[in-house]
ZAVOTI-331942 format. One line per field, with one value per residue: residue number from 1; x, y, z of N, C-alpha, C, CB in turn; residue in three letters; chain. Coordinates in Angstrom, 3 decimals, m for minus. Atoms other than C-alpha are relative to their C-alpha. Glycine has a CB too. Layout:
BEGIN
k: NUM, ...
nX: X, ...
nY: Y, ...
nZ: Z, ...
caX: X, ...
caY: Y, ...
caZ: Z, ...
cX: X, ...
cY: Y, ...
cZ: Z, ...
cbX: X, ...
cbY: Y, ...
cbZ: Z, ...
r: ALA, ...
c: A, ...
//
This chain:
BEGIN
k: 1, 2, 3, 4, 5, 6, 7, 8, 9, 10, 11, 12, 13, 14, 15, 16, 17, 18, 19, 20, 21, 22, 23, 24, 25, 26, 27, 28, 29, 30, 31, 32, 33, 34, 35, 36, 37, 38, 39, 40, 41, 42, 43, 44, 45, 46, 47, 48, 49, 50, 51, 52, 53, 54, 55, 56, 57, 58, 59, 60, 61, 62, 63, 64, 65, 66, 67, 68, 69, 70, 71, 72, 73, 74, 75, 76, 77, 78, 79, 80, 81, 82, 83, 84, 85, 86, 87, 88, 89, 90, 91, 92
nX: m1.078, 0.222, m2.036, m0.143, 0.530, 1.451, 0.953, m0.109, m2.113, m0.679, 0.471, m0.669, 0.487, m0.587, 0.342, m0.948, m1.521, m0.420, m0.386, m1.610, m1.260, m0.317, m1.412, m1.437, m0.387, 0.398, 0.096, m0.419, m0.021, 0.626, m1.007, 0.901, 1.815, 0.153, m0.323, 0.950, 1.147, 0.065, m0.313, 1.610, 0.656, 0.686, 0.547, m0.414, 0.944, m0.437, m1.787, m0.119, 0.643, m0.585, m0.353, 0.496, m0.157, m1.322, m1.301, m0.064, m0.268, 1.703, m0.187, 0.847, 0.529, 1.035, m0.931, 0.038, 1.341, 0.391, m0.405, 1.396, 1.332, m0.085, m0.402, 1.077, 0.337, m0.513, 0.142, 1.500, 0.082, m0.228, 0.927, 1.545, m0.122, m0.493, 1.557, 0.034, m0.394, 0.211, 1.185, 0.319, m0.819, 0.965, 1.338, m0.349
nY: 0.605, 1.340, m0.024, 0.844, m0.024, 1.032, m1.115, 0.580, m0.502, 1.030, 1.575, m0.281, m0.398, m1.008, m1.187, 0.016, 0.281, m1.141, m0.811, 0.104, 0.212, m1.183, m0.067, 1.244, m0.175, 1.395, 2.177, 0.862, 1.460, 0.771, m0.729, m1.405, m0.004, 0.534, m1.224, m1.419, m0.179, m0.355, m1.409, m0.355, 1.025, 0.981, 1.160, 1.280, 0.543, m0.418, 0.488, 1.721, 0.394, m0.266, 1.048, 1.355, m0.608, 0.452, m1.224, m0.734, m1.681, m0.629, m1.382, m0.654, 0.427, 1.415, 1.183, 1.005, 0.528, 1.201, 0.887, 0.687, 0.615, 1.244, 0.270, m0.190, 0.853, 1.271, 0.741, 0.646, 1.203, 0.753, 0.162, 0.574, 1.418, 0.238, 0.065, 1.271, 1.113, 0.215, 0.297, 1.087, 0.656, m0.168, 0.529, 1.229
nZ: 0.759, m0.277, m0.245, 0.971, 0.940, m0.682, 0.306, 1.165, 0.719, m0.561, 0.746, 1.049, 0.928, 1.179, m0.028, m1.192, 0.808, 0.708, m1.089, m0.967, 1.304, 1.040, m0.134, 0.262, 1.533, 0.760, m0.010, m1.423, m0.303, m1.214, m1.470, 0.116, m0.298, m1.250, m0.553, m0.278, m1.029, m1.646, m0.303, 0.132, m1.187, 0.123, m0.671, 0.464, 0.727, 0.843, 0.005, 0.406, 1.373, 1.234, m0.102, 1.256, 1.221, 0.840, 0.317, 1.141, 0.051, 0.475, 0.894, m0.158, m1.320, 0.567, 0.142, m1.597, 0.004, 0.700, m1.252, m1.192, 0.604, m0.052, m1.264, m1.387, 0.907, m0.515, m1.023, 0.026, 0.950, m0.767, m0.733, 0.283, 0.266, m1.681, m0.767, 0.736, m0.356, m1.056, m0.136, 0.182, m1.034, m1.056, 0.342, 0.028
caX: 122.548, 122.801, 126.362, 128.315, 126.857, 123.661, 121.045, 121.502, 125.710, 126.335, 127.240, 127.919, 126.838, 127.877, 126.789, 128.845, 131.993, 131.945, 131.210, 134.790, 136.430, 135.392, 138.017, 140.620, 142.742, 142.206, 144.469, 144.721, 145.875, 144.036, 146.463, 145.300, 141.821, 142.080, 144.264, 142.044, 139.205, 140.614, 141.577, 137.545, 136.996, 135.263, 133.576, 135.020, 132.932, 134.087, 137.975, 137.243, 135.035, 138.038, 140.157, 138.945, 139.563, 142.257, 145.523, 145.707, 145.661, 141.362, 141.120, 138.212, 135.023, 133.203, 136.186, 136.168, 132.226, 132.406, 134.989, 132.581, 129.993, 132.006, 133.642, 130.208, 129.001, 131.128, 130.839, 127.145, 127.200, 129.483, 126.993, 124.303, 125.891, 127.044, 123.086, 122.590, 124.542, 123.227, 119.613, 120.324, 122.255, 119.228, 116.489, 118.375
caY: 131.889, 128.425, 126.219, 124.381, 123.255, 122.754, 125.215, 126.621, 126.962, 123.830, 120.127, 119.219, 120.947, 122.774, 126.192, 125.562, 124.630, 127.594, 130.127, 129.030, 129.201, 132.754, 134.493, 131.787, 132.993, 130.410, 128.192, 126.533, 123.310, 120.827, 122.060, 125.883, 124.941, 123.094, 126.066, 128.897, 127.283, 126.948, 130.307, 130.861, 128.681, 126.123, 123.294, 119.792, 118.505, 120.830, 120.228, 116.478, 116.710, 118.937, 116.441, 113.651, 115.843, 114.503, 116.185, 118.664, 122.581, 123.764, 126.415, 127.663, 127.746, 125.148, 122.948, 122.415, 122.019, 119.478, 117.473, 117.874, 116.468, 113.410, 113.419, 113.701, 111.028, 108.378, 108.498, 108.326, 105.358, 103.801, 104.259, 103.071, 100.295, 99.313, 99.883, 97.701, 94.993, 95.702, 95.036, 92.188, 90.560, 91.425, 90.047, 86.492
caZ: 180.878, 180.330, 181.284, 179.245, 176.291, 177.119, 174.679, 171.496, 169.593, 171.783, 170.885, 167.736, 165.319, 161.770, 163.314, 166.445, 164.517, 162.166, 165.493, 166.985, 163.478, 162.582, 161.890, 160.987, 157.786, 155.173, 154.046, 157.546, 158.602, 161.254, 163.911, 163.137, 163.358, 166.393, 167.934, 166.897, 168.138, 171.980, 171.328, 170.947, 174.038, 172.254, 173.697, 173.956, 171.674, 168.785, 169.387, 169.305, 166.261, 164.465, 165.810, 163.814, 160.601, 158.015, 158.073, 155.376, 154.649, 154.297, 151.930, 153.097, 155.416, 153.037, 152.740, 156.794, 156.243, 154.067, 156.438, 159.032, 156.741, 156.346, 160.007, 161.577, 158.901, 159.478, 163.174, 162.757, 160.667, 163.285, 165.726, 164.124, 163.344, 167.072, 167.767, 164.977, 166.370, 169.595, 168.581, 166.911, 169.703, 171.816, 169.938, 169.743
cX: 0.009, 1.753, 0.508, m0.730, m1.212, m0.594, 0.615, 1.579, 0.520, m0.090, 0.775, m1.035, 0.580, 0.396, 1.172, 1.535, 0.176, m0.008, 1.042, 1.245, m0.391, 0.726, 1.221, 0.350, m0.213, 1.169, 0.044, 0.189, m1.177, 0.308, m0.520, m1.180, m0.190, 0.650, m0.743, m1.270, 0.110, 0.189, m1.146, m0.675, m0.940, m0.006, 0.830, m0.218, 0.439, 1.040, m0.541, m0.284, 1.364, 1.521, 0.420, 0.209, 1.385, 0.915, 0.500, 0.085, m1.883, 0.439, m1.053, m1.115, m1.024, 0.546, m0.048, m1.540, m0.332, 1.283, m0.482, m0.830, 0.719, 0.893, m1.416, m0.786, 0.526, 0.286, m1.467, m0.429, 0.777, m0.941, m1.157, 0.049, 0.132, m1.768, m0.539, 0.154, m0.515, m1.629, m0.191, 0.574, m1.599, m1.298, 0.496, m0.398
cY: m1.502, m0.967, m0.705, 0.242, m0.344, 1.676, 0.152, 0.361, m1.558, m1.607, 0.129, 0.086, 1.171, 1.372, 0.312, 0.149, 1.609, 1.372, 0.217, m0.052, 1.402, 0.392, m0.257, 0.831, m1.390, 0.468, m0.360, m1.600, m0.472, 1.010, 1.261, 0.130, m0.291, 1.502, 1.400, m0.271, m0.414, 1.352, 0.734, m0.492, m0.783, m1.294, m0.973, m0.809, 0.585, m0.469, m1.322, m0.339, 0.785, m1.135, m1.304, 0.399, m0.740, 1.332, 0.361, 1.512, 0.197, 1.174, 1.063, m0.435, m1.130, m1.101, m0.607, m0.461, m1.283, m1.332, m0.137, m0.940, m1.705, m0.495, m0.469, m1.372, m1.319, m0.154, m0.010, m1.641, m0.899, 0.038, m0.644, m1.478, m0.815, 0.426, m0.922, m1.217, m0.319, m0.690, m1.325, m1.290, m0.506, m1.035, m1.560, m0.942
cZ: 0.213, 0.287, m0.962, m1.390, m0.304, m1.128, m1.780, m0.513, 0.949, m0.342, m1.423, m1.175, m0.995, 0.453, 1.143, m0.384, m0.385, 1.282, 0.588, m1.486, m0.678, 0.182, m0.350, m1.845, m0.726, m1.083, 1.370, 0.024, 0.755, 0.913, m0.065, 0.441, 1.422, 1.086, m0.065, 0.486, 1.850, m0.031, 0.244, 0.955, m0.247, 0.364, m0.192, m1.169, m1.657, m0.167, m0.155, m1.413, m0.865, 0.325, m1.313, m1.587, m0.482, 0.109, m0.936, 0.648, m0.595, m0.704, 0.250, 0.825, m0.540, 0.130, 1.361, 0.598, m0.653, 0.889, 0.880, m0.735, m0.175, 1.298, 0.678, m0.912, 0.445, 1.860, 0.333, m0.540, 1.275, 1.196, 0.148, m0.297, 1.167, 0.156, m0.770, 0.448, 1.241, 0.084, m0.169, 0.979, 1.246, m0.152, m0.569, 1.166
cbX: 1.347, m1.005, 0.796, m0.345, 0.548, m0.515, 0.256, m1.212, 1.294, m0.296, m2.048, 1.080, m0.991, m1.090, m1.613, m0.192, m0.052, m1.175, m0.484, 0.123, m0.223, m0.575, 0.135, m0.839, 1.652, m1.946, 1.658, m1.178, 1.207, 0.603, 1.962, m0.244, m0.983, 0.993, 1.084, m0.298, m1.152, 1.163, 0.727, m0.710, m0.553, m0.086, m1.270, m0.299, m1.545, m0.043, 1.267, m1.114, m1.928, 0.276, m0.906, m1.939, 0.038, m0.368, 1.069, m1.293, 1.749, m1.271, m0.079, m0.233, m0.749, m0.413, 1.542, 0.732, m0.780, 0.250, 0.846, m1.292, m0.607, 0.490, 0.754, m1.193, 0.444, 1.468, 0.849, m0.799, 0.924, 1.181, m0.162, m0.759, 1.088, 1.674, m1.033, 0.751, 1.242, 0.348, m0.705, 0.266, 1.502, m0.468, m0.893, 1.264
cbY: 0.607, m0.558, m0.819, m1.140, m0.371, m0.302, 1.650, 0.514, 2.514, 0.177, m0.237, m0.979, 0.189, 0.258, 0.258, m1.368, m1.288, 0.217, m0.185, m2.126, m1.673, 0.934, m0.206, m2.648, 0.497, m0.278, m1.119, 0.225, m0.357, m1.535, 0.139, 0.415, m1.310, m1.685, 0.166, 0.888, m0.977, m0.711, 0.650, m0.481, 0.586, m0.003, m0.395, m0.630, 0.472, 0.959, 0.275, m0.958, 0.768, 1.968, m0.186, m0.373, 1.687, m0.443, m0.119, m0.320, 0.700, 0.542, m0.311, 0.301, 1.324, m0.107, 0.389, 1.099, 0.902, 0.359, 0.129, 1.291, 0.960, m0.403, 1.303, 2.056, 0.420, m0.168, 0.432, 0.986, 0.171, 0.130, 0.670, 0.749, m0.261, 1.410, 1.401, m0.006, m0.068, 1.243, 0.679, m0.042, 1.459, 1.540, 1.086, 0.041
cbZ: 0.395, m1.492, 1.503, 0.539, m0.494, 2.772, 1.272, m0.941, 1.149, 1.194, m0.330, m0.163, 0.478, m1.152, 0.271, 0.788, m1.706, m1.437, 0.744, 1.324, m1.355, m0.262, 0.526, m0.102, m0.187, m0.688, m0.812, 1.092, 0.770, 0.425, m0.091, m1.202, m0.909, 0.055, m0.445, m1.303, m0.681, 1.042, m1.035, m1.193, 1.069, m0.780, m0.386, 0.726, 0.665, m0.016, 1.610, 0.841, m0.331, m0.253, 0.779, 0.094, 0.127, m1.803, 0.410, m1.018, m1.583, 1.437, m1.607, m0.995, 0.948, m1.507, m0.455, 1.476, m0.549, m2.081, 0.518, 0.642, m1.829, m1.294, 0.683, 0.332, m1.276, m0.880, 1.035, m0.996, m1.817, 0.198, 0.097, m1.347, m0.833, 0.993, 0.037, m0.799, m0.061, 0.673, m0.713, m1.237, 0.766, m0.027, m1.255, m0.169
r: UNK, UNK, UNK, UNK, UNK, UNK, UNK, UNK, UNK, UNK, UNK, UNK, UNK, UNK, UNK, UNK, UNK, UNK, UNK, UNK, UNK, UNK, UNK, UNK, UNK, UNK, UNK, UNK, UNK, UNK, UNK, UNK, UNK, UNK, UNK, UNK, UNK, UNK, UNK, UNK, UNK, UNK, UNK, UNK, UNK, UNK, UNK, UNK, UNK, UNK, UNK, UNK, UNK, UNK, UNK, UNK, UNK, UNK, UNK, UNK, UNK, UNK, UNK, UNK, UNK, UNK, UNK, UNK, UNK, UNK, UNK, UNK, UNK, UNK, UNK, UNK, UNK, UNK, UNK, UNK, UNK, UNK, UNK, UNK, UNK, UNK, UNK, UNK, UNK, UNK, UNK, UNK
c: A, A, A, A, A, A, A, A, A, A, A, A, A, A, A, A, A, A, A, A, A, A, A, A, A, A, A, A, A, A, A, A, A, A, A, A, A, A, A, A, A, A, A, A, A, A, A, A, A, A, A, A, A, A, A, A, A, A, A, A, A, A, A, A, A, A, A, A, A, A, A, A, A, A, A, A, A, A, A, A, A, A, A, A, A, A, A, A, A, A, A, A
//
């Protein structure tokens, strides 16, 4: 067995999310989501990422896929950008 989140369902990822959200009636809020997935004992890493979700009602398991897709999106982009800045800082 491996600990934490170390292997594969761990981290963040789509597959991970939806594992700690089967189940969930749909419509759900944020708050729902976030609550049924400690109820699933999911990782830090999940709760943070549903976290970051806009506060609304999902209708379904695409609707909280496609908020990942632009949760996990825009903190990629901030990242890259902050490595961005970091390169060019560097190479001055």
């Amino acid at each position: 067995m491996t600990p934490g989140n170390v292997g594969r369902g761990g981290g963040q990822s789509p597959a991970n999310v939806t594992k700690h959200l089967k189940g969930i009636d749909f419509p759900a809020s944020k708050q729902d989501l976030i609550k049924h997935a400690q109820h699933e004992h999911a990782d830090k890493e999940v709760i943070s990422q549903l976290q970051g979700f806009e506060e609304r009602q999902y209708g379904s398991m695409a609707d909280v896929m496609k908020a990942y897709g632009k949760e996990h999106q825009g903190s990629s982009r901030s990242k890259s950008s902050q490595q961005q800045g970091q390169q060019s800082r560097q190479s001055k």
